[in-house]
C-alpha positions in Angstrom: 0.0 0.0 0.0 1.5 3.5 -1.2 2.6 5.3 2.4 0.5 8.5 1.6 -2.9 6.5 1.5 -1.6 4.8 4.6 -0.9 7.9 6.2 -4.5 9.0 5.2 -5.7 5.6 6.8 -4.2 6.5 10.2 -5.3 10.5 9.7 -8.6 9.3 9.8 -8.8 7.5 12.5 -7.7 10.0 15.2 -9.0 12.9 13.0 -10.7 16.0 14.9 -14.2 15.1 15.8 -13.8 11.0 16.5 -13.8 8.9 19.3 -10.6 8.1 19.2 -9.1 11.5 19.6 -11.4 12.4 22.3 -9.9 9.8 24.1 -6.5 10.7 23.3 -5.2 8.0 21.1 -2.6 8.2 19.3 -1.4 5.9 16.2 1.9 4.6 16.6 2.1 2.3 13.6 0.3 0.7 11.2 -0.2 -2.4 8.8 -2.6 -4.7 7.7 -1.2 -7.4 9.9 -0.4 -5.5 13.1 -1.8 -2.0 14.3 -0.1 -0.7 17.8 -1.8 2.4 19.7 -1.3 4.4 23.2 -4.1 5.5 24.8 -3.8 8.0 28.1 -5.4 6.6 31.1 -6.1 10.2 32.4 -9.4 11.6 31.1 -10.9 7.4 30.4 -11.1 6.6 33.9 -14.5 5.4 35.7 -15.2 6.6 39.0 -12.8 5.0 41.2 -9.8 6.0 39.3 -9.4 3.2 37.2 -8.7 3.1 33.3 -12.7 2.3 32.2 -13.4 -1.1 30.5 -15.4 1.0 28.4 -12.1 2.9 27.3 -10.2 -0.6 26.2 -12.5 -1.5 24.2 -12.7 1.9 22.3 -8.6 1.2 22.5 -9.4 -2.2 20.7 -12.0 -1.3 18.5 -9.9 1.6 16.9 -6.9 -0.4 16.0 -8.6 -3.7 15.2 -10.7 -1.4 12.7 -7.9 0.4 11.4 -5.8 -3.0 10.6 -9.2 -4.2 8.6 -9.4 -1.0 6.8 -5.5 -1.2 5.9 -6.3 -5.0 4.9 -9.3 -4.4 2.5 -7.4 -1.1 0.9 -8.7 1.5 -0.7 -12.1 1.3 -2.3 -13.2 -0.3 0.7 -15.3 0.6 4.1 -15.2 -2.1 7.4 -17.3 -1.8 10.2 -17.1 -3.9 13.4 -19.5 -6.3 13.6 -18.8 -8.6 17.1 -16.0 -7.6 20.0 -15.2 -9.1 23.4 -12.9 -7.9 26.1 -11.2 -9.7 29.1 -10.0 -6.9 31.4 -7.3 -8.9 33.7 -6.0 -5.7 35.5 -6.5 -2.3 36.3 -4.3 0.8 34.9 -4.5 3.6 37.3 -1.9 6.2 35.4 0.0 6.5 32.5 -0.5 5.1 29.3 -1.8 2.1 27.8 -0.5 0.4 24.9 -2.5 -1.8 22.3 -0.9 -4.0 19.8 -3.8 -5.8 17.4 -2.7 -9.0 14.9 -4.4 -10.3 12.1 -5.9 -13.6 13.3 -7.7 -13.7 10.0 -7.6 -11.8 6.6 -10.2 -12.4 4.1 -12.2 -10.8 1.9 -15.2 -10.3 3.5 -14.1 -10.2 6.9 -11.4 -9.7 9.3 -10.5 -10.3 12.7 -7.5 -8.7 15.3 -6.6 -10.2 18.5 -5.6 -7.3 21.1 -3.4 -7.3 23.6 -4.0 -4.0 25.7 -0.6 -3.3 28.5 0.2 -0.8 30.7 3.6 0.8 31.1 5.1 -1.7 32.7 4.2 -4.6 30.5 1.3 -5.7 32.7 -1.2 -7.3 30.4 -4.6 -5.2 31.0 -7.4 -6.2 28.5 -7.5 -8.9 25.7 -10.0 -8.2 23.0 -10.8 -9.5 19.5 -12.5 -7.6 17.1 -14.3 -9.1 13.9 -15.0 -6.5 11.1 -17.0 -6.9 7.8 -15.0 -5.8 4.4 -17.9 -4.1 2.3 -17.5 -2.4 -0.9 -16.9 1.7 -0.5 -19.9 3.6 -0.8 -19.6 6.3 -4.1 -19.3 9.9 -3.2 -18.6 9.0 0.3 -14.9 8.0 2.3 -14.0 4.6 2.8 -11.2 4.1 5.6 -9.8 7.5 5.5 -9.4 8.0 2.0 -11.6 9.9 -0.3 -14.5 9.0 -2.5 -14.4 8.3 -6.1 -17.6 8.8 -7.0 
């Protein structure tokens, strides 16, 4: 995939205006095989001070969604379509990071295992995310690149 689209790809994702920014994540690489994320745990905490399941699955969902969008390509829209979370351990500060790997790539679907840590390596959250590959709608973006139609 030529690195400009990519770069679009990932743009999109953490864009002005999505979940994913609100929640302060940020994009640290990118491919169809293996997306890896950080995600502040201040500001996605629940009420007694600990990082939100909520928040790791926002976490999982955005970079299980981005690898499917970078899998299916341009010309192309995904949308999540079943996720489950284990949350092992809480985060209480500092940053989490989320590394998702294609456990399957097809061509009308594809599914990321997650494993969400904290700082110190401390396994938080294991998720997996399936996503269906449709066809991009005309006129409209599909995965962070603009429409042809």
């Amino acid at each position: 995939m030529e690195r400009e689209i990519l770069e679009a790809m990932m743009a999109a994702t953490v864009a002005p205006g999505t979940l994913a920014a609100t929640m302060g994540i940020t994009i640290v690489s990118a491919s169809g095989t293996q997306v890896v994320a950080t995600m502040p745990v201040a500001g996605n905490i629940q009420p007694f001070g600990l990082l939100h399941g909520g928040a790791s699955c926002v976490l999982a969902e955005t970079v299980g969604s981005l690898g499917a969008a970078v899998h299916a390509g341009p010309g192309a829209m995904v949308v999540g379509i079943e996720i489950n979370a284990t949350h092992h351990r809480a985060a209480r500060d500092g940053e989490v990071t989320a590394v998702a790997t294609q456990a399957h790539g097809g061509r009308t679907l594809a599914t990321y295992d997650i494993v969400i840590s904290d700082a110190d390596g401390h396994l938080v959250c294991t998720s997996r995310l399936t996503c269906l590959i449709r066809d991009q709608v005309p006129g409209h973006a599909g995965n962070g690149v603009a429409g042809s139609g």
